[in-house]
Backbone as a printed PyTorch tensor [residue, N CA C, xyz], in Angstrom:
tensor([[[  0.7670,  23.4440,  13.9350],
         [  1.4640,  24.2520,  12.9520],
         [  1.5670,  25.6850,  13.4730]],

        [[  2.3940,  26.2310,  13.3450],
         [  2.6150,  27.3720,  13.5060],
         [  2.2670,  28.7790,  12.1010]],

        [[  2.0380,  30.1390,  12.1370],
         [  1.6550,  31.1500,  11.7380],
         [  2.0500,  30.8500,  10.4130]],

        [[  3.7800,  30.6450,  10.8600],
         [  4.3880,  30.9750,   9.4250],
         [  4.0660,  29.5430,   7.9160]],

        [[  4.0450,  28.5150,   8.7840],
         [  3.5690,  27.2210,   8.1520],
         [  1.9460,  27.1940,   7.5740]],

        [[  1.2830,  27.7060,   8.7260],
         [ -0.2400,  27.8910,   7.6340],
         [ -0.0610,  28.6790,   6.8970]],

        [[  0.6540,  30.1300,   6.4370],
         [  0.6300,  30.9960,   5.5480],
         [  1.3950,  30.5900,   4.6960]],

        [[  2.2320,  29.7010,   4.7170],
         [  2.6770,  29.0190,   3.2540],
         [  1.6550,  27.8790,   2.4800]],

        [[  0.9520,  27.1930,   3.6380],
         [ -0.2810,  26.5960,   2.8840],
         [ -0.5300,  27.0860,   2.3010]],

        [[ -1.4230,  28.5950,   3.0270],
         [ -2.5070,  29.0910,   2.3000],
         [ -2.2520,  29.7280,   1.0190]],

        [[ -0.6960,  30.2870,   1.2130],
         [ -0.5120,  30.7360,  -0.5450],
         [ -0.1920,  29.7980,  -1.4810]],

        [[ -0.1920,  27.9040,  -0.9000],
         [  0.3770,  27.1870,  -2.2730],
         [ -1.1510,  27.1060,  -2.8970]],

        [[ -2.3880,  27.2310,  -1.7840],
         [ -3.3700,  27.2760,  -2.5800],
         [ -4.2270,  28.0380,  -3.4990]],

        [[ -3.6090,  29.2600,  -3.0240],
         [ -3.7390,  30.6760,  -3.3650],
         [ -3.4400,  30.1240,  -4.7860]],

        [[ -2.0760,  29.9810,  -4.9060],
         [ -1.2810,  30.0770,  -6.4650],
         [ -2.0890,  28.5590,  -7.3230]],

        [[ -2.2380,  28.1880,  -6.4030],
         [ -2.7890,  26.6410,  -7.0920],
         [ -4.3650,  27.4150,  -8.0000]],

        [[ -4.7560,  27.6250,  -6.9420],
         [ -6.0780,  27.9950,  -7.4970],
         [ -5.8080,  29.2630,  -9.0060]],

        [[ -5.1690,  30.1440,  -8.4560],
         [ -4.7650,  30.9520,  -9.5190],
         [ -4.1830,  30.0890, -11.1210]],

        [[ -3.2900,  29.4470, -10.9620],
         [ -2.8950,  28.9400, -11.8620],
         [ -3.7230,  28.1310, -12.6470]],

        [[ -5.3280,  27.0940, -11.7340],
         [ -5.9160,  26.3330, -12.8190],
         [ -6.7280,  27.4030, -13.0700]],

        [[ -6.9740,  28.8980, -12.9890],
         [ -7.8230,  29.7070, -13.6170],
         [ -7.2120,  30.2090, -15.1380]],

        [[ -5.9890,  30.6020, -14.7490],
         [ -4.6180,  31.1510, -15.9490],
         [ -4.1700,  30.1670, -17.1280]],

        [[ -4.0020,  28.5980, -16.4880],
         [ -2.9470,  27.8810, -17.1470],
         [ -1.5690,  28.4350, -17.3990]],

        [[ -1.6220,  29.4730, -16.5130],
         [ -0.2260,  29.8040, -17.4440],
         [  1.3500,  29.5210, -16.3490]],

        [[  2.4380,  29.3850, -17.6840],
         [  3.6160,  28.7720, -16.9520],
         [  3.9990,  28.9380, -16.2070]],

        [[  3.8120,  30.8820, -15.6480],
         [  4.7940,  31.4560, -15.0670],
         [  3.9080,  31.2170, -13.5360]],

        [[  2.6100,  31.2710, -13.0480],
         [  1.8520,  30.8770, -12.4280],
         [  1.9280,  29.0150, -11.7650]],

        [[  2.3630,  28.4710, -13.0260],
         [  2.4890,  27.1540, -12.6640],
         [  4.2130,  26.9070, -11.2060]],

        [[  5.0600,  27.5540, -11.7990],
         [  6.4450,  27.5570, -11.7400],
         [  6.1700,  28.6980, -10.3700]],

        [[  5.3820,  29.4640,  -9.7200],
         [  5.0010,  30.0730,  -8.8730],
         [  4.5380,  29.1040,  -7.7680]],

        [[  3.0920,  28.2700,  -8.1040],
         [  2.7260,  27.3640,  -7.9410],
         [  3.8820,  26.0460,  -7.0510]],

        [[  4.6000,  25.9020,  -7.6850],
         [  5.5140,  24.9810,  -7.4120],
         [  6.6050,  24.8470,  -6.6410]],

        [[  7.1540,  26.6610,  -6.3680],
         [  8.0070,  26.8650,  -5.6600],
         [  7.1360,  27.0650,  -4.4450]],

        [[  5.6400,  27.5660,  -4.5760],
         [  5.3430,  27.6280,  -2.7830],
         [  4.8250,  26.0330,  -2.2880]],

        [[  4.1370,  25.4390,  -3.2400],
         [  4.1240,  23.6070,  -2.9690],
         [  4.8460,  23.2340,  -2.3790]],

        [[  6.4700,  23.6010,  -3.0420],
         [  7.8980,  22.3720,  -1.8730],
         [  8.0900,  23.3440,  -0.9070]],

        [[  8.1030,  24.5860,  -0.7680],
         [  8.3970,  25.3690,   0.3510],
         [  7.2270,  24.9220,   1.4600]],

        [[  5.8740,  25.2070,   1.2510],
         [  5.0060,  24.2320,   2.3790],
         [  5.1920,  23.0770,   2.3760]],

        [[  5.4420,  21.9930,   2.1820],
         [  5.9080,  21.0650,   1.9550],
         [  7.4450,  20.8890,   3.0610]],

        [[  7.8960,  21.6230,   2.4280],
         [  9.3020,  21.6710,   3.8350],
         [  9.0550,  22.3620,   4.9830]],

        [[  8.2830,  23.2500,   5.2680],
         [  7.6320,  23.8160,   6.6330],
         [  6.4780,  23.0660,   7.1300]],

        [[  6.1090,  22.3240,   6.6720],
         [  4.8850,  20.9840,   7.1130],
         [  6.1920,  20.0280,   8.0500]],

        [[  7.0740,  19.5970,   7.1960],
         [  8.1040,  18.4130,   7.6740],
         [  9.1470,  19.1390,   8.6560]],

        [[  9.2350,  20.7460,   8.7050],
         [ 10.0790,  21.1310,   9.1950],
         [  9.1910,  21.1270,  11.1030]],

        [[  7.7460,  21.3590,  10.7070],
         [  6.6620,  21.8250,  11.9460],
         [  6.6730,  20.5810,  12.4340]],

        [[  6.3630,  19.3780,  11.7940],
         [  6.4870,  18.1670,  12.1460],
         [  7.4620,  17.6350,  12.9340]],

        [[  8.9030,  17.7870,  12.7860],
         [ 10.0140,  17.3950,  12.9980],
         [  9.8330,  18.3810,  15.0460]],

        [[  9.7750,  19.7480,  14.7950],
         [  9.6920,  20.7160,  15.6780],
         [  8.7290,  19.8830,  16.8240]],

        [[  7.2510,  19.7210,  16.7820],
         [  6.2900,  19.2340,  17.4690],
         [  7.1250,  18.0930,  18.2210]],

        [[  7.5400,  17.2450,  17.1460],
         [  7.7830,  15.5620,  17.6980],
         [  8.9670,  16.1630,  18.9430]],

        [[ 10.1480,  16.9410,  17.9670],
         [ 11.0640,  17.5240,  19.2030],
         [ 10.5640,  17.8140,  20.5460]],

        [[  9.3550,  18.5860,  20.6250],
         [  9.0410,  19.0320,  21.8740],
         [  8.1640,  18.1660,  22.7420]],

        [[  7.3980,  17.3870,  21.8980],
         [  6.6420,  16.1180,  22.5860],
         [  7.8170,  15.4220,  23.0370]],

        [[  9.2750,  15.0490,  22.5550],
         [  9.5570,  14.3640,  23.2330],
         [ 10.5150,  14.8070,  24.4440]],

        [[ 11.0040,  15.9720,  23.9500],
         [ 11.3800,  16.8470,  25.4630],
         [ 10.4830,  16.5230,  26.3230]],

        [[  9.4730,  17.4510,  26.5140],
         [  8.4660,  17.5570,  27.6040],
         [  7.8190,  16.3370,  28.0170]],

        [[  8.3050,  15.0360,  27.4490],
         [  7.4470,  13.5140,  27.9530],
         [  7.3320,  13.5830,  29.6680]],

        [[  8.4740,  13.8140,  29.7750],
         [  8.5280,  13.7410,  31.4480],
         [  7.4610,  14.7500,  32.5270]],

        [[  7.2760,  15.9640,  31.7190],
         [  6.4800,  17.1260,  32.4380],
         [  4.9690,  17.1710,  31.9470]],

        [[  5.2580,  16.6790,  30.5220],
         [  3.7790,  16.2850,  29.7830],
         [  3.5800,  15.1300,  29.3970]],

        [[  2.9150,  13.9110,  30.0950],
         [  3.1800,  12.7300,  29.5220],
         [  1.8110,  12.3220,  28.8440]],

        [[  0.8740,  12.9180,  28.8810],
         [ -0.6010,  12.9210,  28.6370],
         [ -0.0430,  13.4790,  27.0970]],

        [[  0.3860,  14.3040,  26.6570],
         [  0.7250,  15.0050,  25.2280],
         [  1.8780,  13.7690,  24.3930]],

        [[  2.5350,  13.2390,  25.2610],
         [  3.3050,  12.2850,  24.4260],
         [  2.0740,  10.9760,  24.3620]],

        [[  1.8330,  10.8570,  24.7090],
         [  0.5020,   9.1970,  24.8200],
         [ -0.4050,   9.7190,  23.6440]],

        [[ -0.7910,  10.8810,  24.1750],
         [ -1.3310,  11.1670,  22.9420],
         [ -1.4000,  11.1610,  21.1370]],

        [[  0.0320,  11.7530,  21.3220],
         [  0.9860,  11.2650,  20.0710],
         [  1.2240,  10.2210,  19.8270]],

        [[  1.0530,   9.3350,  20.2630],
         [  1.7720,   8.1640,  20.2290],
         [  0.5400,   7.3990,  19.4850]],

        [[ -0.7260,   7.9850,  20.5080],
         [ -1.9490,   7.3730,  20.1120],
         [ -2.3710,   7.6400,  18.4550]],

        [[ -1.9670,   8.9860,  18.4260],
         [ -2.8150,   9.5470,  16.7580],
         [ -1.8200,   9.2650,  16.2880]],

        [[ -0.9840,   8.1960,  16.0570],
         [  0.2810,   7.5470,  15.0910],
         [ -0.1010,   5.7960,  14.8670]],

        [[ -0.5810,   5.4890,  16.1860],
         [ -0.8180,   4.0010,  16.2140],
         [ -2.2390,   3.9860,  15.6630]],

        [[ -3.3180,   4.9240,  16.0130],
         [ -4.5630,   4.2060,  15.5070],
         [ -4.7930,   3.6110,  14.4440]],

        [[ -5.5460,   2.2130,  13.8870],
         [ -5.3690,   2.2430,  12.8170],
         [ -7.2200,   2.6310,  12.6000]],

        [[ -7.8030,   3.9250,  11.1960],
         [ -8.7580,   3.9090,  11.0660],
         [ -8.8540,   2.9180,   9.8700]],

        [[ -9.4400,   1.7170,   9.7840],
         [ -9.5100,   0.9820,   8.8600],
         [-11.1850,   0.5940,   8.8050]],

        [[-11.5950,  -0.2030,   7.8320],
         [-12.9310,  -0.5040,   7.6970],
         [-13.9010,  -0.2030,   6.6990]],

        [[-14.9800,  -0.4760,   6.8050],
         [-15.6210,  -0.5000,   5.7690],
         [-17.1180,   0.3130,   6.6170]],

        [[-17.3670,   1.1280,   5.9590],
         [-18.4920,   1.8630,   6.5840],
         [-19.7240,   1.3710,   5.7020]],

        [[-20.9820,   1.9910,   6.5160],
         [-22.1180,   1.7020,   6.3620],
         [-22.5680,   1.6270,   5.0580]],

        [[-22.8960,   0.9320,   4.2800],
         [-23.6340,   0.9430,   2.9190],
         [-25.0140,   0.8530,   2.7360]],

        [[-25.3370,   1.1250,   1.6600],
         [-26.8470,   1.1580,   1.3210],
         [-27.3410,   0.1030,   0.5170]],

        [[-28.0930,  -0.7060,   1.0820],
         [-28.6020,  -2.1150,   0.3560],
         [-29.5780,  -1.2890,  -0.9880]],

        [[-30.0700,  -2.2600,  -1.2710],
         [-30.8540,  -2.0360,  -3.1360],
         [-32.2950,  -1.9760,  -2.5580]],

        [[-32.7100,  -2.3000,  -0.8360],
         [-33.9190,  -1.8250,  -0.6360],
         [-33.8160,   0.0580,  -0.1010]],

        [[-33.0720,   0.4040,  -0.1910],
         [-32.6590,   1.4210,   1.0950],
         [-32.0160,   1.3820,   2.0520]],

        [[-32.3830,   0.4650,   2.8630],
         [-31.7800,   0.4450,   4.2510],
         [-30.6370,   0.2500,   4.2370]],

        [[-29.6430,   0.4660,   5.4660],
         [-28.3220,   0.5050,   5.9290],
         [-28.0850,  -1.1350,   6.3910]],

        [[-26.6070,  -1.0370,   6.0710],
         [-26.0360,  -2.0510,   6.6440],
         [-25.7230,  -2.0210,   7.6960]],

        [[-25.4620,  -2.9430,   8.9230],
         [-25.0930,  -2.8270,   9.9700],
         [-23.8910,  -3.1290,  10.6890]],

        [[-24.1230,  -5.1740,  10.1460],
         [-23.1300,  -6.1040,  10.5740],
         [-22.4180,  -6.1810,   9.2530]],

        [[-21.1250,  -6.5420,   9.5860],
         [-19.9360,  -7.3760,   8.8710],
         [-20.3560,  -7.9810,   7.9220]],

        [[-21.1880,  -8.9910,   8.4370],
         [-22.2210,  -9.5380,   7.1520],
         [-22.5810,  -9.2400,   6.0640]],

        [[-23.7400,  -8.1480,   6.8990],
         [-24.5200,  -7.6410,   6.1360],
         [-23.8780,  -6.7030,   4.8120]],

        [[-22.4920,  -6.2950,   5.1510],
         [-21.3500,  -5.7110,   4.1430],
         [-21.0440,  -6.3600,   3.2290]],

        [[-20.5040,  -7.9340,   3.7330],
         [-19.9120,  -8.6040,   2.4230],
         [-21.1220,  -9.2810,   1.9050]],

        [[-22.5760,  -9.2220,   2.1730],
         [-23.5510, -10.1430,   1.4540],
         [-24.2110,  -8.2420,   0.2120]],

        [[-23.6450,  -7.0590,   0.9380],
         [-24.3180,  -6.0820,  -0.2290],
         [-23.2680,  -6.3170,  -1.2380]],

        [[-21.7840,  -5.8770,  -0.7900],
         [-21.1110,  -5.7560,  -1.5400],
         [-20.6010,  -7.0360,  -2.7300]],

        [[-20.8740,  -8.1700,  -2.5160],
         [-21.1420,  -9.5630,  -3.1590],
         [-22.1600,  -9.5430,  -4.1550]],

        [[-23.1800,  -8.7380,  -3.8250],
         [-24.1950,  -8.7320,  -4.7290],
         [-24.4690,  -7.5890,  -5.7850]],

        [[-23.3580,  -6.6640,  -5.1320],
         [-23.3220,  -5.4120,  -6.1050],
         [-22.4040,  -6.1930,  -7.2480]],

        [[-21.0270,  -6.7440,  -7.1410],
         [-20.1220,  -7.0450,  -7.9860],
         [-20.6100,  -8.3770,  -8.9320]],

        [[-21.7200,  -9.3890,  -8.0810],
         [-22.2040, -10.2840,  -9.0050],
         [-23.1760,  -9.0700, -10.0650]],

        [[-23.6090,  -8.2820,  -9.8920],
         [-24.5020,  -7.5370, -10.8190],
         [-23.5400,  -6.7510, -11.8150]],

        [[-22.2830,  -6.4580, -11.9520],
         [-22.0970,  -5.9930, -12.6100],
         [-20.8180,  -6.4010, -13.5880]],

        [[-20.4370,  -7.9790, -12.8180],
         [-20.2550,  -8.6410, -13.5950],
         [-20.7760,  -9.4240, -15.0830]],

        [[-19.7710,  -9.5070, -15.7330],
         [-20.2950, -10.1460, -17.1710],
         [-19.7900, -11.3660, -17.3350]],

        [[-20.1610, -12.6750, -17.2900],
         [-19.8390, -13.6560, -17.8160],
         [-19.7270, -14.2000, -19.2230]],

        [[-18.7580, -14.1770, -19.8770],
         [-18.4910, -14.7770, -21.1330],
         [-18.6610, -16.0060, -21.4190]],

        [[-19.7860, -16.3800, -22.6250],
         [-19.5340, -18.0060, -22.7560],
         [-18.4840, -18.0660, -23.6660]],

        [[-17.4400, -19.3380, -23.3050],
         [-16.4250, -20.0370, -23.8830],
         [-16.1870, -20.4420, -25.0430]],

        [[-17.9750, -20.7150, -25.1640],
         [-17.9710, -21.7970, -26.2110],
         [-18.5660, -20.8470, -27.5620]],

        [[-18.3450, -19.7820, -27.3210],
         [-19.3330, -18.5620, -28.5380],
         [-18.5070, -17.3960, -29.2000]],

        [[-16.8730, -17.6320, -28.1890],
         [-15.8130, -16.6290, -28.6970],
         [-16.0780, -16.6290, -29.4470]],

        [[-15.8010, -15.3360, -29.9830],
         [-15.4940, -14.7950, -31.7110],
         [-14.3040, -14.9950, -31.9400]],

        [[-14.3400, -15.8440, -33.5810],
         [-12.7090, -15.9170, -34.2850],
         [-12.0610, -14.7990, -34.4520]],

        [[-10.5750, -14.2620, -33.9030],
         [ -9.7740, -13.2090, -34.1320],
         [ -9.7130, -12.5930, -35.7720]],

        [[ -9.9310, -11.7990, -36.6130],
         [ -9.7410, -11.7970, -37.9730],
         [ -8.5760, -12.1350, -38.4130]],

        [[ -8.8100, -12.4570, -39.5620],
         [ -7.0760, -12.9740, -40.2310],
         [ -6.5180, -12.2970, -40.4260]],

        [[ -5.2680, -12.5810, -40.4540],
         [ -4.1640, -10.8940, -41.2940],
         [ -3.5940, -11.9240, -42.0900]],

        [[ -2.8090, -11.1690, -43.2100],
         [ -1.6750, -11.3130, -44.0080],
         [ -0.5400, -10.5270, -43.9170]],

        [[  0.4450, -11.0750, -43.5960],
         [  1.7580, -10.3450, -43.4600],
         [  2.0170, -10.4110, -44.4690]],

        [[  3.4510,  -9.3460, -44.7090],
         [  4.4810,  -9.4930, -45.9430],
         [  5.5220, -10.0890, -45.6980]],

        [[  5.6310, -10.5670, -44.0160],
         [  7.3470, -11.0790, -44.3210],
         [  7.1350, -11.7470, -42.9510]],

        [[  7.2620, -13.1190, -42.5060],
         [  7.0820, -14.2850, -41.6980],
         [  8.8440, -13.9630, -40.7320]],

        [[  8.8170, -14.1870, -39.6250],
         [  8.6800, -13.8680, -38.4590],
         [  9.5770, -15.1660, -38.3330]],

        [[ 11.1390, -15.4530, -38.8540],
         [ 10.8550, -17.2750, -38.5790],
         [ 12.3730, -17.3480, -37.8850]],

        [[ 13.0620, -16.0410, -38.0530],
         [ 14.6540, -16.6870, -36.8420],
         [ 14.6940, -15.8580, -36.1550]],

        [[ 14.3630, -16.2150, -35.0790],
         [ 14.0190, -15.0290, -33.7060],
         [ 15.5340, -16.5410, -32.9120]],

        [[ 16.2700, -15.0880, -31.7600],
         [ 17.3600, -15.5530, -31.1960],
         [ 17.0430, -14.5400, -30.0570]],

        [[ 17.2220, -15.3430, -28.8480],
         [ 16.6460, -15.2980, -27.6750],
         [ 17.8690, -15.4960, -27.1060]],

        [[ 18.7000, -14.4400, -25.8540],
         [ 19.9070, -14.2750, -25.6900],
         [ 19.7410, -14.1760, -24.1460]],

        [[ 20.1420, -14.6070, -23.2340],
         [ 20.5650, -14.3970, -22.0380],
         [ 21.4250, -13.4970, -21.6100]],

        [[ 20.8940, -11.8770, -21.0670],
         [ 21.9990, -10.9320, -20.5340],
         [ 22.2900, -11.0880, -18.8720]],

        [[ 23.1870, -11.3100, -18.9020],
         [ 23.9320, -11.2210, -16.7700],
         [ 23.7450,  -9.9410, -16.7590]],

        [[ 23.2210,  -9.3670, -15.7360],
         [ 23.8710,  -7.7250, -15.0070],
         [ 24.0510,  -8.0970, -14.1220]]])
């Protein structure tokens, strides 16, 4: 990012922050115009970078691989958890046998056979020529 792109960050947060101190409209509507303006100098810096990564592939090809790389990685996964003795999880396993045992615990099983009857109502006026129409769009 360039000078002018972090200093529009920093004032959407500026106003952000200002505004949940204020609540007020004119702060909000402040707020909002520097949001899409960083917002379009993020996509505008973005657009700029990719331009020049892909100019320079030929003179910099270590900077395009690179790019290429922090687009393809995927960070996915499930990180370390904490079993019900303390200790850490390690393996794959050991993930889906904590996390299996967290969700059996906080599950509730309903018996079937113990539902409660819905209460009765009384209407004033029965419900009895309903016409059910097929619309084309």
């Amino acid at each position: 990012m360039d000078r002018g792109t972090l200093t529009s960050v920093r004032k959407k947060h500026q106003l952000f922050r200002k505004w949940q101190q204020t609540k007020d409209d004119l702060d909000y509507t402040a707020y909002i115009r520097a949001r899409n303006k960083a917002a379009k100098d993020c996509r505008q810096a973005k657009k700029r970078l990719e331009k020049t990564v892909a100019a320079d592939c030929k003179k910099n090809p270590k900077a395009f691989w690179s790019y290429v790389k922090s687009k393809t990685t995927v960070r996915s996964g499930i990180g370390d958890l904490k079993k019900e003795d303390g200790t850490w999880t390690s393996s794959d396993q050991e993930k889906a046998e904590t996390l299996n045992s967290f969700f059996q615990s906080v599950f509730t099983c309903e018996d079937k056979d113990q539902m409660p009857n819905p209460p009765s109502c009384t209407y004033d006026h029965a419900l009895e020529d309903i016409e059910i129409l097929e619309d084309c769009y």
